[in-house]
VEXGUKE-160023 format. One line per 10 residues: number of its first residue (from 1); their letters; for each residue x, y, z of C-alpha. Coordinates in Angstrom, 3 decimals, padded with zeros to 6 digits. Each point is the difference from the previous one (the first is absolute). Last residue first. Example, Ala and Ser with C-alpha at 12.3 -4.5 7.8 and 13.67 -1.06 7.14 Angstrom:
BEGIN
2 = SA = 013.670:-001.060:007.140 | -001.370:-003.440:000.660
END
This chain:
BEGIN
367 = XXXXXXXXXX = 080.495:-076.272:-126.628 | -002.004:001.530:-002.796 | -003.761:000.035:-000.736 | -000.578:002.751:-002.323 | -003.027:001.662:-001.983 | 000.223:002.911:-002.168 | -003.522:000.647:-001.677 | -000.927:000.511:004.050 | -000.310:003.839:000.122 | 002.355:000.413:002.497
357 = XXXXXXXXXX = 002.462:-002.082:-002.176 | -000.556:001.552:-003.179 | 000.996:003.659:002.060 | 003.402:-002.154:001.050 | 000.663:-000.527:-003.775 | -001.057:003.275:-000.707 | 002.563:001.806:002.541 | 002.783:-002.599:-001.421 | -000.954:001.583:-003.544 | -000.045:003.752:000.696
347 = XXXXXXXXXX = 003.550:-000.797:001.825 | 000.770:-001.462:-003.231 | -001.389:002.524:-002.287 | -003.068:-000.692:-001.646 | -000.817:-000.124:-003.792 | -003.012:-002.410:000.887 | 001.079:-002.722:-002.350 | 004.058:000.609:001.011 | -000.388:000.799:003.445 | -002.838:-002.359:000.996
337 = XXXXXXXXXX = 002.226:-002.716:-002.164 | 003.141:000.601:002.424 | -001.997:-000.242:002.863 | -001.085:-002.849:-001.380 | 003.242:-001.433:-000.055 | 001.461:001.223:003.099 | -003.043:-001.732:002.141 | 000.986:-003.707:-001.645 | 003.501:001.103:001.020 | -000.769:-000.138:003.497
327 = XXXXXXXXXX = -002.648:-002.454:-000.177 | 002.153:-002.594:-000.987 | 002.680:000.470:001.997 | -000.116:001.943:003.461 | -003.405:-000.522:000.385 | -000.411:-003.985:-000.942 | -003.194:-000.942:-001.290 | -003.488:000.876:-000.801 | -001.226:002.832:-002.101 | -003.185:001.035:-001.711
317 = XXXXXXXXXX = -001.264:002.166:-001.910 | -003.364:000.990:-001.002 | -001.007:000.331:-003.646 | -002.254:003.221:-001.440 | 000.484:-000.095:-003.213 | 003.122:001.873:-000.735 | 001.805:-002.168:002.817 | -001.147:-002.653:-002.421 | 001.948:002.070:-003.075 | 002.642:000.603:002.282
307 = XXXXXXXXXX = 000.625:-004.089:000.400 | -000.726:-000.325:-003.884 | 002.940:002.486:-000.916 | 002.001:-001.336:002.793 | 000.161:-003.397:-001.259 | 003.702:-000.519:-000.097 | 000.677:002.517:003.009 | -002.444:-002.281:002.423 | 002.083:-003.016:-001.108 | 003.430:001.686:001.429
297 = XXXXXXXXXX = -001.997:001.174:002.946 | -001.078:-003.766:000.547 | 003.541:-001.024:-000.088 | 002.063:-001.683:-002.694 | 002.267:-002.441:-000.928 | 000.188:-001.077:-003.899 | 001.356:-002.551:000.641 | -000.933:-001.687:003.856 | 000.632:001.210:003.021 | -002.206:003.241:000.969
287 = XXXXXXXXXX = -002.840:-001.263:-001.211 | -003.450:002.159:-001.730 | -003.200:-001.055:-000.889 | -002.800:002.282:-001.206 | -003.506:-001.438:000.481 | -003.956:001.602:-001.671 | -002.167:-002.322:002.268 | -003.889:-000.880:-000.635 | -000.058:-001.462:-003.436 | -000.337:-003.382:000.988
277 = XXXXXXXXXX = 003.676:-000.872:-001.206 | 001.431:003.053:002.326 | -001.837:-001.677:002.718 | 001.811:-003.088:-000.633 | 003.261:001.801:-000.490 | -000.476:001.297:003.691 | -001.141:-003.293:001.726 | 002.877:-002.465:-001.996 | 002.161:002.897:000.950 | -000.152:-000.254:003.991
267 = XXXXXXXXXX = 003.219:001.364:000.306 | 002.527:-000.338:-002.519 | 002.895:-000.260:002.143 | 001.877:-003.143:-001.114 | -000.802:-000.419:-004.394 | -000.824:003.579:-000.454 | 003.185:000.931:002.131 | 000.637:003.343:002.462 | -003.539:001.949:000.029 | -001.878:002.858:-000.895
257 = XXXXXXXXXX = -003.427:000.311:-000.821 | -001.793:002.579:-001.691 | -004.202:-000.670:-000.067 | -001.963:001.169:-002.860 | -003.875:000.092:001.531 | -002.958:001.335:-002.487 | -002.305:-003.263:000.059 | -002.561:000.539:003.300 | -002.691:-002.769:-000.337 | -000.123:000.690:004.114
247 = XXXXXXXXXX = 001.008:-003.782:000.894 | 002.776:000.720:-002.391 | 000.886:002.871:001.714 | -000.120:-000.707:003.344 | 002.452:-003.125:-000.681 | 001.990:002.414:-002.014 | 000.677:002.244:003.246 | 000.400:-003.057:002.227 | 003.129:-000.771:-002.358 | 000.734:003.458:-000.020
237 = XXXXXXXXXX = 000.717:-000.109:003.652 | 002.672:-002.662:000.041 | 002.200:001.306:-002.958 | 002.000:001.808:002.127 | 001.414:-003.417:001.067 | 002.522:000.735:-003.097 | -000.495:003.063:-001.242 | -003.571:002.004:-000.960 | -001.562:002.378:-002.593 | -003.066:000.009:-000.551
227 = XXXXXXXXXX = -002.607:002.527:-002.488 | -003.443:000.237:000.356 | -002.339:000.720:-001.634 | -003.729:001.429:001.070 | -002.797:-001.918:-001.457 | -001.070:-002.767:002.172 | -000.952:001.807:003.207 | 001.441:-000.212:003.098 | 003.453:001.243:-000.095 | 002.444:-002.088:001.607
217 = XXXXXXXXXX = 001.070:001.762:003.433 | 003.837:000.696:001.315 | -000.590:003.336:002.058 | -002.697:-001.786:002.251 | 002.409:-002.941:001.346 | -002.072:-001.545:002.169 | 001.353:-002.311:002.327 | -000.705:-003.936:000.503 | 001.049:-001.533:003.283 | 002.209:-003.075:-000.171
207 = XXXXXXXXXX = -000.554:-003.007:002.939 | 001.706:-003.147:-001.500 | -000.865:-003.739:000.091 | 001.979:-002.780:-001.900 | -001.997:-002.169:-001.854 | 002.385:000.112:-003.022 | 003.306:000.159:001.137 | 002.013:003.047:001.502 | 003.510:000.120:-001.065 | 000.412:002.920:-002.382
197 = XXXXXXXXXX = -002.834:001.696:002.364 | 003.055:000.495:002.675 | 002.254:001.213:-002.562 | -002.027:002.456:-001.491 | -001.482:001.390:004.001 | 004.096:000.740:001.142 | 001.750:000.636:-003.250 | 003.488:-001.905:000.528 | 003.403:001.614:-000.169 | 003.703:-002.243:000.570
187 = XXXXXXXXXX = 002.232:001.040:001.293 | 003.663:001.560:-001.314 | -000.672:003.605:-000.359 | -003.395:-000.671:-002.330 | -001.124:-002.931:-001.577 | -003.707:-000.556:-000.890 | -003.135:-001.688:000.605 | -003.298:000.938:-000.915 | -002.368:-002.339:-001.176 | -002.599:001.644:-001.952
177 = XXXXXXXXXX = -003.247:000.484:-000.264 | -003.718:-000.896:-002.044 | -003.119:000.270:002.034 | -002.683:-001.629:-000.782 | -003.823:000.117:001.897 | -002.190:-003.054:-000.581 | -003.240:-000.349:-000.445 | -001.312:-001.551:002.805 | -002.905:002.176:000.406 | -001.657:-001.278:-003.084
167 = XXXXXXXXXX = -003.869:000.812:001.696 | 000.542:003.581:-000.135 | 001.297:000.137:-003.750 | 003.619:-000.004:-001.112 | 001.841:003.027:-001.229 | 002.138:001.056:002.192 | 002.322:000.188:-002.008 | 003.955:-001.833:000.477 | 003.344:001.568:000.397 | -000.567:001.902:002.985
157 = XXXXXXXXXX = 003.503:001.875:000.788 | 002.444:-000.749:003.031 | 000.315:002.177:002.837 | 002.685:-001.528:002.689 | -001.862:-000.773:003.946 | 002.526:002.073:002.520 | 002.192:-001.706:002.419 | -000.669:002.648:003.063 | 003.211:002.379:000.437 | 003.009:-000.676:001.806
147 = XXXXXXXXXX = 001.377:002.442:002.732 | -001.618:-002.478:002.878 | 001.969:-002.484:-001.497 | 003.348:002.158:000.767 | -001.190:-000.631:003.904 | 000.670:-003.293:000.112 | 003.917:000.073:-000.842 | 001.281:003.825:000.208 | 003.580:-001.138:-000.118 | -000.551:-000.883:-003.741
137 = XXXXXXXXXX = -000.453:003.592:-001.003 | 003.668:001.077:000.966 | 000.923:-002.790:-003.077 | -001.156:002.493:-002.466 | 000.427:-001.170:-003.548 | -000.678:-003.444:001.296 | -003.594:000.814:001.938 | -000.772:002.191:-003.013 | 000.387:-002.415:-002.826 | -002.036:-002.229:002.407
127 = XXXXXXXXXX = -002.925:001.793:000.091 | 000.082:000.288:-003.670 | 001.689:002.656:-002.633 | -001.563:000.593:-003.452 | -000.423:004.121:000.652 | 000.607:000.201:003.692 | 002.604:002.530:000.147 | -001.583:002.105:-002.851 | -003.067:000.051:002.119 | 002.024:000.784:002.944
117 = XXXXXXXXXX = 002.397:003.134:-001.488 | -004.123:001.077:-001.575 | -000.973:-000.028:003.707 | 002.841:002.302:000.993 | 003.574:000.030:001.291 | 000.691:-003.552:-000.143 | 003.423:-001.745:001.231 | 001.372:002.166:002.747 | -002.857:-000.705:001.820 | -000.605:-003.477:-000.220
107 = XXXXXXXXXX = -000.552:-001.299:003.520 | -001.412:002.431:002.617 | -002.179:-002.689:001.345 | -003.161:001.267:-000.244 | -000.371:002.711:-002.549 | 003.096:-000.796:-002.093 | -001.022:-003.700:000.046 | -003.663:001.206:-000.411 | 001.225:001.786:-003.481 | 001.352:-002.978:-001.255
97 = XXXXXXXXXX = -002.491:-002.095:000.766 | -003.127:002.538:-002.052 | 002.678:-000.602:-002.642 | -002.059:-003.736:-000.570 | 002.831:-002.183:-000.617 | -001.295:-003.074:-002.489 | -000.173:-004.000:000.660 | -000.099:000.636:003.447 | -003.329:000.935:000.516 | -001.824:-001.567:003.135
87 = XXXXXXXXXX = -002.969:-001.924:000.753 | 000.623:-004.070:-000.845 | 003.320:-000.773:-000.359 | 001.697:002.719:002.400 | -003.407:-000.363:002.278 | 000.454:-003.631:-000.255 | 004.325:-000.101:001.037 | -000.771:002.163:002.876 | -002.484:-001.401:001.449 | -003.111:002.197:000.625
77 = XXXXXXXXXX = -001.488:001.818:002.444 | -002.456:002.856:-001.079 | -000.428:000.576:-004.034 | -000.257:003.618:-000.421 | 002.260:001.429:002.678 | 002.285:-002.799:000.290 | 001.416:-001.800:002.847 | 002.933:-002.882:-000.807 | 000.054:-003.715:001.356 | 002.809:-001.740:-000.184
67 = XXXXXXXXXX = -000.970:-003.317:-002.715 | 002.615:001.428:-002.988 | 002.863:000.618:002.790 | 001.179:003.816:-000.736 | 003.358:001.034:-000.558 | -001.027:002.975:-001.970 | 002.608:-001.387:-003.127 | -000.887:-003.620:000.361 | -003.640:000.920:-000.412 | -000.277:001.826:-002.873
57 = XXXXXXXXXX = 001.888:-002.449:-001.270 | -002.640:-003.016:000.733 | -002.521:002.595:-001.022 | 001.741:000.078:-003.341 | 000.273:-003.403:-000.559 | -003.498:-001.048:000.809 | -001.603:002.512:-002.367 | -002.251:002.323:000.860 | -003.706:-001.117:-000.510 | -002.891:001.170:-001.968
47 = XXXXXXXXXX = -003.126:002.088:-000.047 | -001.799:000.684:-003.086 | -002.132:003.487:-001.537 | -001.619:-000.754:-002.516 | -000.365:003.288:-002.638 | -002.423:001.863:-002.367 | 000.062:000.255:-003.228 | -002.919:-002.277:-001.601 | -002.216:000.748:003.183 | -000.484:-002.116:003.053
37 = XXXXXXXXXX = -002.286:-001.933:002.632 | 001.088:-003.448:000.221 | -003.463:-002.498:001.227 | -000.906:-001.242:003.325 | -002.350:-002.458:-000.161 | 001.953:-002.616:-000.959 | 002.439:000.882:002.826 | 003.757:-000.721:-000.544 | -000.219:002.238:-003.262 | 001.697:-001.128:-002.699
27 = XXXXXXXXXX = 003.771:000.592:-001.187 | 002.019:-000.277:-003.243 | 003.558:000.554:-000.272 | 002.382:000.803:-003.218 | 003.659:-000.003:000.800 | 002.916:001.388:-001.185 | 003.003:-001.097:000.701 | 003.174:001.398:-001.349 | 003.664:-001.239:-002.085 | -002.737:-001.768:-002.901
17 = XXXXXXXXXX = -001.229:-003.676:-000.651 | -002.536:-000.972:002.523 | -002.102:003.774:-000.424 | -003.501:-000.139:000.674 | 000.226:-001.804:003.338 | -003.468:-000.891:001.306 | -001.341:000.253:002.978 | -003.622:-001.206:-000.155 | -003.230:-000.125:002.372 | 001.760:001.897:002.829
7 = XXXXXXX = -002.993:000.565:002.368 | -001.032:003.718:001.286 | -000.982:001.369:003.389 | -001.081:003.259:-001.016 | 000.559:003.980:000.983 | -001.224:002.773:-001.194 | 001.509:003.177:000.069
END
C-alpha cells in the first residue's frame, strides 16, 4: 500500500432530495510533487473517527473517566476517552473478543460453543450491544479496552482514472460513498470513516493509502467488451472504468445500474448519459421506486439476448455492489443462462460460473 497525504478539494452531496446521502469527494495530493498512484479498480483506503456518542457510552458502561490514562499494546499510554475515539473499534464486535473473554476471563461460556456460535453472535452487534447484553463485562473496566481491536481504515472504490500526465499531478482522485446511519435495537447506528468524511470541508487533510485490487482490472486494450453491472455506490468503480476508456478510444461498454429514484439517486447521470451521447457508453437504468420498478437483474433479463450475444464475443464482466442483494441474484441469473445456452445442469452451471471467475471473464467487487 501506498500511502498519501491528500487535500479535500470538493465534498459534494449528490443526493439533497432522497432518505440517504451520498456523496461525491474529490482530493489532491498535499505535495505537488507527489502524485496518486492507482488503477481504474483499485481501492483508498480512509481513516476516520468513532463517534462522540458512542465512546461517551462506551464509557459510562466500563466506568472509566475519558482523561484516565489506559496502556495499550499498539498505541502506548493513552487517555481513555482518545484511544476509544481515535484507535479502537467499537462501532462493530470483532468475535476474536468473544473468544478472549472465554480465554481470559472465563466470561461467556455458556453462551458460544464455537467460532461460528461467535460470528453469529456478533453479526450487526457493537461494543456496546455487548457491554448491555452482558452486564458481567462491565466490571472489567480498563482492561476490556485491551480486548478491542485497532479502528481499522474502511475500503472504498477508485472512482476516477488515472489518467492525467506527469506534470498534471493534481488531478484529482473521486470517491463516491455513503452515509451510513441506521436504527437498530433502539440506538442509533453511524458508519465510522462515511460519517466522519460527511463533515469534512474542502481543505481538510487526510492520510489514505491506495491498494491494489489485482482481481478487479479494466482491460487494456480498446477492443475487448465489457459488460457492468453496479447498485447504488457500486457504481463508483465503473466511473474510473469509462474514464480509462474514453481516454483509450475504447466504445464497447453497456453499463447496468441500479438505483432507488431517477429524479433523487441518479448518480452522476449528466457524466454517464453524456458519454452515452459521444458514443462511448451503452447504459441500462433501473429504480427500485418508481413505476415500472425494477432492478438491474430485472433489466439484464430484458436484453438477455444481446447481453449473451456480448458474452458470445468475448465481453468481461463486471460486478459492483451489494453481496447479499444485487449480486446474489445477479449470479443466479447467469447461472441460469450458462445452463440453458450451454445445456448445463445447475451444479454444471455454478461450477462454470466460478471457472469464469478464475479465468477473469467474471469479475466482482462486492462488499
Amino acid at each position: 500500500m501506498t500511502a498519501v497525504l491528500a487535500k479535500i478539494q470538493s465534498n459534494q452531496q449528490l443526493t439533497p432530495q432522497a432518505d440517504k446521502d451520498i456523496f461525491s469527494i474529490e482530493l489532491v495530493p498535499l505535495n505537488e510533487t507527489q502524485a496518486f498512484d492507482y488503477q481504474p479498480g483499485d481501492w483508498a483506503l480512509v481513516s476516520g473517527l468513532n463517534p462522540d456518542s458512542l465512546v461517551e457510552k462506551v464509557l459510562a458502561l466500563l466506568k472509566i473517566d475519558s482523561k484516565a490514562e489506559v496502556e495499550l499494546k499498539r498505541f502506548g499510554n493513552l487517555p481513555a476517552g482518545k484511544a476509544l475515539v481515535e484507535s479502537l473499534e467499537i462501532t462493530q464486535l470483532n468475535p476474536a473478543i468473544l473468544n478472549k473473554l472465554q480465554r481470559q476471563f472465563q466470561i461467556g461460556l455458556d453462551r458460544w460453543s464455537d467460532r461460528a456460535a461467535m460470528m453469529d453472535y456478533a453479526q450487526g452487534k457493537d461494543v456496546v450491544d455487548l457491554l448491555e447484553d452482558i452486564p458481567e463485562i462491565q466490571r472489567l473496566g480498563a482492561d476490556f479496552l485491551q480486548l478491542l481491536s485497532p479502528l481499522a481504515p474502511r475500503y472504498y472504490s477508485i472512482a476516477s482514472a488515472n489518467t492525467h500526465d506527469v506534470a498534471s499531478s493534481l488531478s484529482p482522485l473521486r470517491l463516491l460513498y455513503r452515509r451510513v446511519e441506521y436504527q437498530s435495537s433502539g440506538r442509533t447506528r453511524l458508519g465510522v470513516v462515511s460519517n466522519w468524511l460527511a463533515n469534512q470541508p474542502a481543505g481538510k487533510v487526510l492520510t489514505i493509502d491506495i491498494k491494489s485490487n489485482p482481481t478487479f482490472k479494466v482491460p487494456a486494450g480498446k477492443d475487448s467488451p465489457i459488460i457492468m453491472i453496479a447498485s447504488g455506490t457500486g457504481l463508483a468503480p465503473f466511473l474510473g472504468f469509462m474514464e480509462q476508456r474514453v481516454a483509450n478510444q475504447a466504445t464497447d461498454n453497456w453499463l447496468f445500474f441500479g438505483e432507488t429514484d431517477p429524479e433523487k439517486t441518479c448518480l452522476h447521470c449528466e457524466k454517464l448519459n453524456a458519454w452515452k451521447n459521444k458514443g462511448f457508453l451503452n447504459v441500462d437504468f433501473a429504480f427500485s421506486r418508481v413505476e415500472p420498478k425494477a432492478y438491474v437483474q430485472d433489466v439484464l433479463k430484458q436484453n438477455a439476448d444481446k447481453v449473451w450475444e456480448s458474452w458470445q464475443q468475448g465481453a468481461i464482466v463486471y460486478l459492483c455492489g451489494s453481496q447479499d442483494k444485487m449480486a446474489v441474484s445477479v449470479q443466479a441469473l447467469w447461472q441460469e443462462w450458462f445452463a440453458e445456452k450451454l445445456n448445463l445442469t445447475e451444479t454444471e452451471a455454478e461450477n462454470y460460473w466460478q471457472q469464469m471467475r478464475r479465468e477473469k471473464r467474471i469479475q466482482l467487487d462486492v462488499y
